[in-house]
DSSP file (Angstrom, degrees, kcal/mol; ACC not computed):
  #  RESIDUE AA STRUCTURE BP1 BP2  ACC     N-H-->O    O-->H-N    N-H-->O    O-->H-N    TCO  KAPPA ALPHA  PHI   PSI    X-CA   Y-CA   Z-CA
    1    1 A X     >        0   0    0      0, 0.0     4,-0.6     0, 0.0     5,-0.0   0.000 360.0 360.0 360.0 -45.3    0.0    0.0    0.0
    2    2 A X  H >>  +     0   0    0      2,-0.2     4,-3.1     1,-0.2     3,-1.1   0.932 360.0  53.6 -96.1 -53.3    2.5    2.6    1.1
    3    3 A X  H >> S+     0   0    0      1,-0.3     3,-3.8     2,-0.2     4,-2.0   0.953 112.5  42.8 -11.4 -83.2    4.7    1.5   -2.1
    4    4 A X  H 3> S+     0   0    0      1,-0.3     4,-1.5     2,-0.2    -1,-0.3   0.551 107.6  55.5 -67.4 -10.0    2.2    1.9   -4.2
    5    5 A X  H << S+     0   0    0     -3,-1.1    -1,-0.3    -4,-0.6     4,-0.3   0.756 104.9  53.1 -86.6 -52.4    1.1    4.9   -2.7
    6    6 A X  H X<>S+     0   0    0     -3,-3.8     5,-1.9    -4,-3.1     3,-1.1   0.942 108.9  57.6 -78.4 -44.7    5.0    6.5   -3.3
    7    7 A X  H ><5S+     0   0    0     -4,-2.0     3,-2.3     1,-0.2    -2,-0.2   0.972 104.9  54.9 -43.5 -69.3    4.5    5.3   -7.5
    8    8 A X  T 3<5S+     0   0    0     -4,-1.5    -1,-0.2     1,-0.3    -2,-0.2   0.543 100.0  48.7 -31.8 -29.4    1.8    7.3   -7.5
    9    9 A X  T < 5S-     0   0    0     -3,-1.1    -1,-0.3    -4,-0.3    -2,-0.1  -0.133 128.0 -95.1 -91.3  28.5    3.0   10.3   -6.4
   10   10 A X  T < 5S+     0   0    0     -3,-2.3    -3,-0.2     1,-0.1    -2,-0.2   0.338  81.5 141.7  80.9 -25.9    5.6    9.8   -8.9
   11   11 A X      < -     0   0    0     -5,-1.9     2,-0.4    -4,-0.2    -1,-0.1   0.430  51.8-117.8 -27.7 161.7    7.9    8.3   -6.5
   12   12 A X        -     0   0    0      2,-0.0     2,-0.8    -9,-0.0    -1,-0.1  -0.982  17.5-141.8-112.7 135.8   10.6    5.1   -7.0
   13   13 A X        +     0   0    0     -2,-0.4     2,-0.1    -7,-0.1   -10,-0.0  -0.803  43.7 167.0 -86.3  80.4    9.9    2.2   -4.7
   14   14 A X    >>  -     0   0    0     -2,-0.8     3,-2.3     1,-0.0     4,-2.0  -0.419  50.8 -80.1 -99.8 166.3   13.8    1.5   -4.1
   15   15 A X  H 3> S+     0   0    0      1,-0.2     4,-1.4     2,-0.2     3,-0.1   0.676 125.6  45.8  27.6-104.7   15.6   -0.5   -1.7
   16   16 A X  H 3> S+     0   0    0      2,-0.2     4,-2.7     1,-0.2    -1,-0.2   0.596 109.9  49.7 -37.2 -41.3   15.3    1.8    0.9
   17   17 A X  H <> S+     0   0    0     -3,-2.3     4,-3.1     3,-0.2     5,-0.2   0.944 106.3  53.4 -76.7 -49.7   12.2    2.6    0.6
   18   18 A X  H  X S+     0   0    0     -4,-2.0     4,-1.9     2,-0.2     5,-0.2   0.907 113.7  49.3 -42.7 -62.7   10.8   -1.1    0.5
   19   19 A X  H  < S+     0   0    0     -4,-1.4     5,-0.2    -5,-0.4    -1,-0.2   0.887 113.4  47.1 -67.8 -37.3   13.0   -1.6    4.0
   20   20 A X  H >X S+     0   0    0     -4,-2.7     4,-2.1     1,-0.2     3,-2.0   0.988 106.7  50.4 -70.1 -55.9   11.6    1.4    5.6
   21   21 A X  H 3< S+     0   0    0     -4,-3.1     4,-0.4     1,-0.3    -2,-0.2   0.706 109.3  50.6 -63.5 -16.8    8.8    1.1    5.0
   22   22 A X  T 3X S+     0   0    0     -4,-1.9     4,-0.5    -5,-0.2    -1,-0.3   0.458 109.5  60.4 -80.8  -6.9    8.8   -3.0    6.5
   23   23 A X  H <> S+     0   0    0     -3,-2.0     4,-2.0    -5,-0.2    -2,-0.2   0.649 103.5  39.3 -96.2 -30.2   10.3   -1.7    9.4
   24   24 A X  H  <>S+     0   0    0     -4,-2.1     5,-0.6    -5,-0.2    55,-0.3   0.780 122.5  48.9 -95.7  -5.6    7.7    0.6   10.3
   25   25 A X  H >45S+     0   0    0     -5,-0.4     3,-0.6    -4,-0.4    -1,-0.2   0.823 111.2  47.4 -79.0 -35.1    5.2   -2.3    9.2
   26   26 A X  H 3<5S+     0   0    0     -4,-0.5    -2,-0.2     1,-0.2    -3,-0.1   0.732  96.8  72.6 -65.7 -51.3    6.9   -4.5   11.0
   27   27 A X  T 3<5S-     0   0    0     -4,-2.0    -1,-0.2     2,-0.2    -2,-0.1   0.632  74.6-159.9 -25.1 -39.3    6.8   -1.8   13.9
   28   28 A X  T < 5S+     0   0    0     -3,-0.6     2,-0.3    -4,-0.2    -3,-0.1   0.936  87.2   3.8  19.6  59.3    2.5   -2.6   14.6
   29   29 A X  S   <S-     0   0    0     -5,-0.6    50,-0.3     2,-0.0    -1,-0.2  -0.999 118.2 -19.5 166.9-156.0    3.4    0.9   16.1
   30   30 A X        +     0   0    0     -2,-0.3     2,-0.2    -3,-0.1    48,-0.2  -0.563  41.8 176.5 -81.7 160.9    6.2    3.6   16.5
   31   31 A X  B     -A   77   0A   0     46,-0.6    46,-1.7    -2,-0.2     5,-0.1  -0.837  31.7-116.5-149.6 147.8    9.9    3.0   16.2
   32   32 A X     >  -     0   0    0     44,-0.2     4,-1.0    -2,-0.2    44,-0.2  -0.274  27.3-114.1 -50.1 151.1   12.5    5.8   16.4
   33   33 A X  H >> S+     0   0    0     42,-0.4     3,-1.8     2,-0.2     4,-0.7   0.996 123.3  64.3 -50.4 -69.0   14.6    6.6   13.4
   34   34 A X  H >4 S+     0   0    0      1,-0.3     3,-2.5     2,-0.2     4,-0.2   0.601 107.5  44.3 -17.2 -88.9   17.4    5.4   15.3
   35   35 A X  H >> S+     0   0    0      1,-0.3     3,-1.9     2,-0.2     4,-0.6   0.598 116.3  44.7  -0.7 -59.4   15.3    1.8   15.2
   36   36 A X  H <X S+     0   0    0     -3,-1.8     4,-1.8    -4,-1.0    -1,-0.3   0.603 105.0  57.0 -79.1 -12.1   14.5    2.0   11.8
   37   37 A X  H << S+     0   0    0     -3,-2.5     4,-0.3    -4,-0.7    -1,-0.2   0.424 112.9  48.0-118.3 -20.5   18.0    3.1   10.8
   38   38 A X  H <4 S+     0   0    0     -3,-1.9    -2,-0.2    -5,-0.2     4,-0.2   0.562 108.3  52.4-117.6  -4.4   19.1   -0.5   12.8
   39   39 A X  H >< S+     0   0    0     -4,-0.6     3,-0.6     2,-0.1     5,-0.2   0.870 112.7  46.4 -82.2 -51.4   16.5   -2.8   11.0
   40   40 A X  G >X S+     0   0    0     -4,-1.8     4,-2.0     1,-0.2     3,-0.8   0.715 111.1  46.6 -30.3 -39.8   17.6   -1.6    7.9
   41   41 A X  G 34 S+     0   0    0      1,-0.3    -1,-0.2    -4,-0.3    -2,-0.1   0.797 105.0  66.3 -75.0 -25.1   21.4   -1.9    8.5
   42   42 A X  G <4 S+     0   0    0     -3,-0.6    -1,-0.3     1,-0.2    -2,-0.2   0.179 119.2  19.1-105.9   1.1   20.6   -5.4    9.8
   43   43 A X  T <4 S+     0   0    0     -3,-0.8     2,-0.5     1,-0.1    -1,-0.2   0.219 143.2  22.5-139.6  -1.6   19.4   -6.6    6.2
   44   44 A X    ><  +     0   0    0     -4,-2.0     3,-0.7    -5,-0.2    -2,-0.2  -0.722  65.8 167.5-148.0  94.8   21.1   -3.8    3.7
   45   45 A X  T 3  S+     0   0    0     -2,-0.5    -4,-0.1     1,-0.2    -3,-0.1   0.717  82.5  70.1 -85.0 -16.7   24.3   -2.3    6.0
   46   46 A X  T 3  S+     0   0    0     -3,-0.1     2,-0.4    -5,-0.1    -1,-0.2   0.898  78.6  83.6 -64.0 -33.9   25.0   -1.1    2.7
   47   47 A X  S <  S-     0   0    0     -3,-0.7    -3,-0.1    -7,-0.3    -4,-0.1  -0.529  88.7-119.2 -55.3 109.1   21.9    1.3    3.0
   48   48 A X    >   -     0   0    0     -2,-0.4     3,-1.1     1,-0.1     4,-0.4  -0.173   9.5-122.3 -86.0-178.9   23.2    4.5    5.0
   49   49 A X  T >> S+     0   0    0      1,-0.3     4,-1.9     2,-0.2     3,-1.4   0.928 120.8  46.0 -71.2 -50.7   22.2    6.0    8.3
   50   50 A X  H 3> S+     0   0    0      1,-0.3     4,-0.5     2,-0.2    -1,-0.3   0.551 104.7  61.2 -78.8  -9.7   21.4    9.4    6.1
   51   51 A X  H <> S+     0   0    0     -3,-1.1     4,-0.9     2,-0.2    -1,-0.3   0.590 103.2  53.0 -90.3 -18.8   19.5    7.3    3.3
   52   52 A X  H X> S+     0   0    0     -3,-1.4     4,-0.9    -4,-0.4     3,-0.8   0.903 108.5  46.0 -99.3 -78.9   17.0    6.2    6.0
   53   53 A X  H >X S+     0   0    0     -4,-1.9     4,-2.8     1,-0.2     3,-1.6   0.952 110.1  56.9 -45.8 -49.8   16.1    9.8    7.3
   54   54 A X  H 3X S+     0   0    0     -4,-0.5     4,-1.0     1,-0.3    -1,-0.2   0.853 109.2  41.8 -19.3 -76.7   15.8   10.9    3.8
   55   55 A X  H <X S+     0   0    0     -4,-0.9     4,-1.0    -3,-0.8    -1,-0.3   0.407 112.4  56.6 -55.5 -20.4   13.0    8.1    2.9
   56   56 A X  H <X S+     0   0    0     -3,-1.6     4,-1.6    -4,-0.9    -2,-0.2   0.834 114.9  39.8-103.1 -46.1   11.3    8.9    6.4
   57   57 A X  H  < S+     0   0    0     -4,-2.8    -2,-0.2     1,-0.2    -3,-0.1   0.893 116.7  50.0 -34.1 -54.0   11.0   12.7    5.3
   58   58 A X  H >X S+     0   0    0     -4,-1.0     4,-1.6    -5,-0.2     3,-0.7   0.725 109.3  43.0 -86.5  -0.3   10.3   11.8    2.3
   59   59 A X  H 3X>S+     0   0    0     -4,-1.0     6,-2.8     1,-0.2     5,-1.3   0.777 117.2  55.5 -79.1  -6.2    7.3    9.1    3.1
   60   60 A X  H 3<5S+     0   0    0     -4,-1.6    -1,-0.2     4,-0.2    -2,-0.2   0.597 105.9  47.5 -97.4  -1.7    6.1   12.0    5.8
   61   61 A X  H <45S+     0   0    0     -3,-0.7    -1,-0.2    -5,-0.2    -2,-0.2   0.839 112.6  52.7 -95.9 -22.8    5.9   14.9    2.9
   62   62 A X  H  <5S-     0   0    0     -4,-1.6    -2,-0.2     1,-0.1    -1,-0.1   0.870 118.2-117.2 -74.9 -31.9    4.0   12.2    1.0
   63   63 A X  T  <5S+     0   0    0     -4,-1.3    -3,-0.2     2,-0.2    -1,-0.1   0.383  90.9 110.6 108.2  -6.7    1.2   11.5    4.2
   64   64 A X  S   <S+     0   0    0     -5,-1.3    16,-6.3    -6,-0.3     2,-0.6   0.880  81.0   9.2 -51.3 -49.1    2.8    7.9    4.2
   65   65 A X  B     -B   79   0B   0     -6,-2.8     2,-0.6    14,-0.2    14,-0.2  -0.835  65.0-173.2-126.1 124.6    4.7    8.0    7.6
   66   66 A X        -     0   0    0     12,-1.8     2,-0.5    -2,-0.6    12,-0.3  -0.940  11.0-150.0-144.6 169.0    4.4   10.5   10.1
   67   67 A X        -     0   0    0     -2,-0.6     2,-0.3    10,-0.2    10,-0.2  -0.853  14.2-172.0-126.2 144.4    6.6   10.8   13.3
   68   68 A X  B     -C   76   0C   0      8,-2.2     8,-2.3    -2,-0.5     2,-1.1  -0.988  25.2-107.1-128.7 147.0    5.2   12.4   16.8
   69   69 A X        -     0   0    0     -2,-0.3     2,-0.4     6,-0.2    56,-0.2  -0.768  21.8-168.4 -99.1 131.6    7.1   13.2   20.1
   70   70 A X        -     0   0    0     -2,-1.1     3,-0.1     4,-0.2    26,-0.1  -0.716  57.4 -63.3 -68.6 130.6    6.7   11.4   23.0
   71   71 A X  S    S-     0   0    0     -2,-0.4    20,-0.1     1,-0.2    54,-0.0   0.473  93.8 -36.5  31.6-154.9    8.2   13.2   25.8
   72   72 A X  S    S+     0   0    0      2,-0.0    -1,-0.2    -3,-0.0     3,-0.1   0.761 113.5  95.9 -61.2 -24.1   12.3   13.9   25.8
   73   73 A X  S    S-     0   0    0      1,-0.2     2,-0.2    -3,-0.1    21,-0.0   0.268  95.2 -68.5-114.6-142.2   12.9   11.3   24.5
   74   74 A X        -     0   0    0      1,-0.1    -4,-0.2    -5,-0.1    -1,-0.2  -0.569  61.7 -86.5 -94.5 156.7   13.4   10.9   20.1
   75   75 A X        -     0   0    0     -2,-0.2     2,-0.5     1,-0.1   -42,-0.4   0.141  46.0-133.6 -39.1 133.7   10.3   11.5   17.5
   76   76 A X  B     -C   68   0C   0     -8,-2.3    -8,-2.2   -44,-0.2     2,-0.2  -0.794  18.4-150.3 -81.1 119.5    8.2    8.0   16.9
   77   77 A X  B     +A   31   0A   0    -46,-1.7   -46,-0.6    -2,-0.5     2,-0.3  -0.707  19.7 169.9-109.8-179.0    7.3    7.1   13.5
   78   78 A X        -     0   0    0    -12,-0.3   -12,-1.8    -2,-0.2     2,-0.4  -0.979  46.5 -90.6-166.5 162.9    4.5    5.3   12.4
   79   79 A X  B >   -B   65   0B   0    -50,-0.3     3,-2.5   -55,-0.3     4,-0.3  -0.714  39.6-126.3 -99.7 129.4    2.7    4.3    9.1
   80   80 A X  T 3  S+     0   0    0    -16,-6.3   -15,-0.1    -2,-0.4    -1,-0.1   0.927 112.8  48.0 -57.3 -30.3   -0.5    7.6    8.3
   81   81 A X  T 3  S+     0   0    0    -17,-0.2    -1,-0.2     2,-0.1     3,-0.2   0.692  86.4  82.9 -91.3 -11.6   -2.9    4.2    8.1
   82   82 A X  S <  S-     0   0    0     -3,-2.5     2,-0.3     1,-0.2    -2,-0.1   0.830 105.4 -45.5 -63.6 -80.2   -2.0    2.4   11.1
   83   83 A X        -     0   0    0     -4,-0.3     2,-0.3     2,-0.0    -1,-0.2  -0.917  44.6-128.3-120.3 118.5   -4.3    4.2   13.9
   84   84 A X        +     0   0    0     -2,-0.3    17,-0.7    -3,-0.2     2,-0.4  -0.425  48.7 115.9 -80.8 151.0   -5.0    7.3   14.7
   85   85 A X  E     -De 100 123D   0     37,-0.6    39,-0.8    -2,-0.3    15,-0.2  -0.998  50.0-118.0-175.4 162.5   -4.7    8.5   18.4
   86   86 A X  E     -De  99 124D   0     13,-1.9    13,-0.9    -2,-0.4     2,-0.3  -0.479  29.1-126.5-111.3-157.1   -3.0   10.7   20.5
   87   87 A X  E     -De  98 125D   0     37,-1.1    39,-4.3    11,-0.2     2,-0.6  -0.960   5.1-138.2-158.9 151.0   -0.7    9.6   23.6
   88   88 A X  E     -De  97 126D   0      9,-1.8     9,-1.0    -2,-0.3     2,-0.5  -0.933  27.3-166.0-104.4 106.8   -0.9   10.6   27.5
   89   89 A X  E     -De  96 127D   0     37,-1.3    39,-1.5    -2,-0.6     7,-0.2  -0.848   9.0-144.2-124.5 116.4    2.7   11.1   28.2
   90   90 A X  E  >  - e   0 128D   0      5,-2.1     4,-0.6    -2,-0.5    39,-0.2  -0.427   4.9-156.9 -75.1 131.4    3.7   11.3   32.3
   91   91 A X  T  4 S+     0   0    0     37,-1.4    -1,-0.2     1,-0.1    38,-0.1   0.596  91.2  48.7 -85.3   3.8    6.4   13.6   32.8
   92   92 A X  T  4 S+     0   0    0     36,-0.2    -1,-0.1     3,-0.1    37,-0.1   0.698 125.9  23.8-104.4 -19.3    7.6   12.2   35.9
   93   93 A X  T  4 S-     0   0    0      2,-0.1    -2,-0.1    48,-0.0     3,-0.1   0.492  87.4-125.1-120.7  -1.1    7.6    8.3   34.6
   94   94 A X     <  +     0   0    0     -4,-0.6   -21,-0.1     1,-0.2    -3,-0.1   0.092  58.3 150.9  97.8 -36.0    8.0    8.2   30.9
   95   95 A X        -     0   0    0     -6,-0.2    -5,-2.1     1,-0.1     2,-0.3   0.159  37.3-145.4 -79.7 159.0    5.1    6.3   30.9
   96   96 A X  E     -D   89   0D   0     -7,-0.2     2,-0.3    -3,-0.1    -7,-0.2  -0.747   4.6-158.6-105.2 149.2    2.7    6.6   27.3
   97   97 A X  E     -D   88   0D   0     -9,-1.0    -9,-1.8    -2,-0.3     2,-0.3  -0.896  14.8-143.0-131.9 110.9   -1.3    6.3   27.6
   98   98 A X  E     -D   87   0D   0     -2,-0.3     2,-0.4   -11,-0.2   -11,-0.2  -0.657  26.3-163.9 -69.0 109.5   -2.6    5.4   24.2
   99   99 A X  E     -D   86   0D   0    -13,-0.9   -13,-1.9    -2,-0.3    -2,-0.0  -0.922  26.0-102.5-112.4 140.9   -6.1    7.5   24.0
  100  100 A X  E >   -D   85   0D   0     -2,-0.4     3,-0.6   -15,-0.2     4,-0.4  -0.082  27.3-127.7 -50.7 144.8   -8.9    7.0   21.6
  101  101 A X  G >  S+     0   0    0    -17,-0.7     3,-2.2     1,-0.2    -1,-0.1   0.954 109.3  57.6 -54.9 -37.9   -9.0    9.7   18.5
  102  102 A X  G >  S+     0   0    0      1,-0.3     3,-0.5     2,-0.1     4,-0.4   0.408  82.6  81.1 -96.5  15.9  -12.6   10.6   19.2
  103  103 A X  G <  S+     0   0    0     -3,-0.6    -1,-0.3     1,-0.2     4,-0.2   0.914 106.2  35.3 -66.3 -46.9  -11.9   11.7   23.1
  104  104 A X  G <> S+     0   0    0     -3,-2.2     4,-1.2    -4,-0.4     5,-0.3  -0.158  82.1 101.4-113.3  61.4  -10.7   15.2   21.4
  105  105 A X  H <> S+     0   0    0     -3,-0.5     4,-2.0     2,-0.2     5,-0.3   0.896  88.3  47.7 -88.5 -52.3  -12.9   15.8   18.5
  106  106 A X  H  > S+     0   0    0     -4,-0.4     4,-2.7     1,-0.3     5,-0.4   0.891 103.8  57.0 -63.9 -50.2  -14.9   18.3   20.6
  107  107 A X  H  > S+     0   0    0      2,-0.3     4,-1.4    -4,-0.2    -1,-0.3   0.794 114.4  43.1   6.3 -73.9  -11.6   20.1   21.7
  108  108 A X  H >X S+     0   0    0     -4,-1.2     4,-1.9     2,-0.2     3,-0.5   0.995 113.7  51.2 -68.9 -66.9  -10.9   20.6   17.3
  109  109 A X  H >X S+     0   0    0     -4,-2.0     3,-1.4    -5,-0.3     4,-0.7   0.928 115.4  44.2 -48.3 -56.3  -14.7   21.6   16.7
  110  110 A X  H 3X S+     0   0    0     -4,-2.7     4,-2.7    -5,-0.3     3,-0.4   0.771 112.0  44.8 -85.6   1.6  -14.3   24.2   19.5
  111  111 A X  H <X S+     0   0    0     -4,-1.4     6,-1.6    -3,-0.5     4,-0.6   0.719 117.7  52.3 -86.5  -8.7  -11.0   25.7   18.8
  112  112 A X  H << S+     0   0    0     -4,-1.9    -1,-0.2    -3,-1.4    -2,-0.2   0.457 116.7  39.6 -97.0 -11.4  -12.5   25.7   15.0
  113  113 A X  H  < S+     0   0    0     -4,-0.7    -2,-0.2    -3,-0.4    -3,-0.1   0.595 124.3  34.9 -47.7 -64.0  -15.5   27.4   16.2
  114  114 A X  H  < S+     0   0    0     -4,-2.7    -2,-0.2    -5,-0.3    -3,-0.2   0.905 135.9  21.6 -72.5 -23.7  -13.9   29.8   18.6
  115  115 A X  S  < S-     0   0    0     -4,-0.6    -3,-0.2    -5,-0.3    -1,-0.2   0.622  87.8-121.2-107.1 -28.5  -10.8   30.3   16.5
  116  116 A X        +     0   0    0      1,-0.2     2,-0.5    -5,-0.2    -4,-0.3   0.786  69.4 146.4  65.1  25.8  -11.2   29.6   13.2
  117  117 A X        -     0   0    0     -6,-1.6     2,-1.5    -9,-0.1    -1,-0.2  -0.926  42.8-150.3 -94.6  94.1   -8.5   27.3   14.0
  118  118 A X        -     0   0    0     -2,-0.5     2,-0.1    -3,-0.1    -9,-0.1  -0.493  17.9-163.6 -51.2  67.1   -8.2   23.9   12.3
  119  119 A X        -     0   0    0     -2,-1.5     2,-0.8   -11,-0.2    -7,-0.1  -0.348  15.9-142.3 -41.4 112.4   -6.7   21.8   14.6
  120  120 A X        +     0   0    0      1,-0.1     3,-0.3    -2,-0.1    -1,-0.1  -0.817  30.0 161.7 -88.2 121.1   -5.1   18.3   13.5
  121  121 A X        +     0   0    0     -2,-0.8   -17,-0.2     1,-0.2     3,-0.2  -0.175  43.3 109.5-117.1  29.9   -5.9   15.6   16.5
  122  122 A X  S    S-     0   0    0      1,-0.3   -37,-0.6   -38,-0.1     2,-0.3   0.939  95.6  -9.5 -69.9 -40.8   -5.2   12.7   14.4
  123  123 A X  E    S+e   85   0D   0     -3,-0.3     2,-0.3   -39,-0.2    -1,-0.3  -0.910  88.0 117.5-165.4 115.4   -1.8   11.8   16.4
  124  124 A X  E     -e   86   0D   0    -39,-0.8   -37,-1.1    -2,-0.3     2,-0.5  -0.923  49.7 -93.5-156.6 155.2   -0.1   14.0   18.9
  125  125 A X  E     -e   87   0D   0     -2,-0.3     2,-0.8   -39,-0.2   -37,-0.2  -0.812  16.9-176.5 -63.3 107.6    1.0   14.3   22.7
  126  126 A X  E     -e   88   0D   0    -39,-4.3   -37,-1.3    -2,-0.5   -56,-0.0  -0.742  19.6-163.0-110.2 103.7   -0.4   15.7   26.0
  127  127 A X  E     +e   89   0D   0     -2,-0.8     2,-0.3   -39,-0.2   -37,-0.2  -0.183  36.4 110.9 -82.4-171.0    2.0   15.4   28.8
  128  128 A X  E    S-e   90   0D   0    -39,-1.5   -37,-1.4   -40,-0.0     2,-0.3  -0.934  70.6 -37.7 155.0 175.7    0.9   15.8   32.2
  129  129 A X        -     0   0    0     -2,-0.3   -39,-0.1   -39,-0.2    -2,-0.0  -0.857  41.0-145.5 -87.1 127.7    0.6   13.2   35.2
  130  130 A X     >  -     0   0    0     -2,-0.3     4,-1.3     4,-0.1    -1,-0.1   0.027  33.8-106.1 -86.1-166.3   -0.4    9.7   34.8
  131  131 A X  H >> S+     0   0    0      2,-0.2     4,-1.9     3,-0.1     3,-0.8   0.996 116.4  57.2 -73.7 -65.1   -2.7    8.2   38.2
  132  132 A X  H >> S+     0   0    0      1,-0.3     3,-1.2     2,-0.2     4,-1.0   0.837 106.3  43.2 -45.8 -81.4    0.1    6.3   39.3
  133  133 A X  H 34>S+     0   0    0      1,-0.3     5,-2.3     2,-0.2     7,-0.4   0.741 114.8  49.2 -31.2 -49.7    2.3    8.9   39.6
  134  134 A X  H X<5S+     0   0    0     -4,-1.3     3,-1.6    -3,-0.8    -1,-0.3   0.970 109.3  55.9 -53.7 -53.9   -0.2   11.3   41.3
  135  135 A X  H <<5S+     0   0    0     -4,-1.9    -2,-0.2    -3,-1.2    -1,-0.2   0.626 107.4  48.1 -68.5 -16.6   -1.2    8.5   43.8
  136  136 A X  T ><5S-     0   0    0     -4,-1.0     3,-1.1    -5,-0.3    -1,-0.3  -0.004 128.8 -81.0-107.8  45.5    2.2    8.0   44.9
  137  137 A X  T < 5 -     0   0    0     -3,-1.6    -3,-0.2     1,-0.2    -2,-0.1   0.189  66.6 -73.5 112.9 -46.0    3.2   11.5   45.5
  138  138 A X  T 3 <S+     0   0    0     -5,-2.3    -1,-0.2    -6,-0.1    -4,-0.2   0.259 103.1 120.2 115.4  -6.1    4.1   12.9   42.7
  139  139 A X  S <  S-     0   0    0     -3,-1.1    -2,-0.1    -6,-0.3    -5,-0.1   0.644  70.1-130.9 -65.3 -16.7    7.2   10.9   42.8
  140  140 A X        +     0   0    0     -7,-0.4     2,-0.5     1,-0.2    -1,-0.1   0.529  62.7 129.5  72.5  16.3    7.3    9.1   40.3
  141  141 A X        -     0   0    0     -5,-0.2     2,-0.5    -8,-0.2    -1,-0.2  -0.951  51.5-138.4-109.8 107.1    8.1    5.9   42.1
  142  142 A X        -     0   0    0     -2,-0.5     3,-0.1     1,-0.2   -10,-0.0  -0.559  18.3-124.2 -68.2 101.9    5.6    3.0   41.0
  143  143 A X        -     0   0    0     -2,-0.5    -1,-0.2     1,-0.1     2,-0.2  -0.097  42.1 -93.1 -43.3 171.5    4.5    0.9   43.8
  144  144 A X              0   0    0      1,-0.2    -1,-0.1    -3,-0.1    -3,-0.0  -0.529 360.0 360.0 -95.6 171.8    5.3   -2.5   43.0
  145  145 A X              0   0    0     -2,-0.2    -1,-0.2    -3,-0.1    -2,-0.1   0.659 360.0 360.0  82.9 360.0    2.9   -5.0   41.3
């Protein structure tokens, strides 16, 4: 699909493209460039580090791939058909909360009401504090179990 996707826009479906794009299929999620950069190497080491971001640029100018950040740590990519959602991200534990798209639909209708703002809420981040974290303090120290 995502191949066929990049002919269509004119595109070559090389190598590279073919490998990135099976790594982030392969993914049933994110992976970091850094990831994708080590699935590649790990069947075409000939393919370089800089040949990989390239192909993730270009499958995100295409609407193929797009990458979000999670917290500090580096951008998540993902394939535009796999699911949309946003993500919960605690700043005190790292931890990710996968949330349904349709949680902020009203949130996009009213800032596109009040604003004239056209919000995209397909796939983004709201950090904040998860309930564990809150419930022990704020510490960020999990009970166990």
């Amino acid at each position: 699909m995502a191949v066929r996707a990049v002919r269509q826009a004119g595109g070559r479906a090389t190598v590279a493209l073919r490998c990135v794009v099976a790594a982030l299929v392969d993914a049933e999620g994110h992976r970091s460039a850094e990831e994708i950069v080590g699935v590649v190497a790990g069947e075409y080491p000939d393919i370089s580090e800089s040949t990989v971001y390239r192909t993730l640029e270009r499958l995100e100018e295409l609407d193929i791939a797009y990458h979000v950040h999670l917290g500090h740590g580096p951008s998540q990519w993902h394939l535009a058909g796999w699911r949309s959602h946003q993500h919960l991200i605690c700043h005190k534990c790292g931890g990710v909360i996968e949330v349904a798209p349709g949680l902020f639909e009203p949130l996009s209708h009213e800032l596109e009401t009040r604003y004239g703002f056209l919000a995209d809420v397909g796939h983004f981040a709201v950090s904040g504090t998860c309930m564990r974290c809150a419930a022990v303090g704020g510490t960020g120290a999990h009970p166990a179990g």
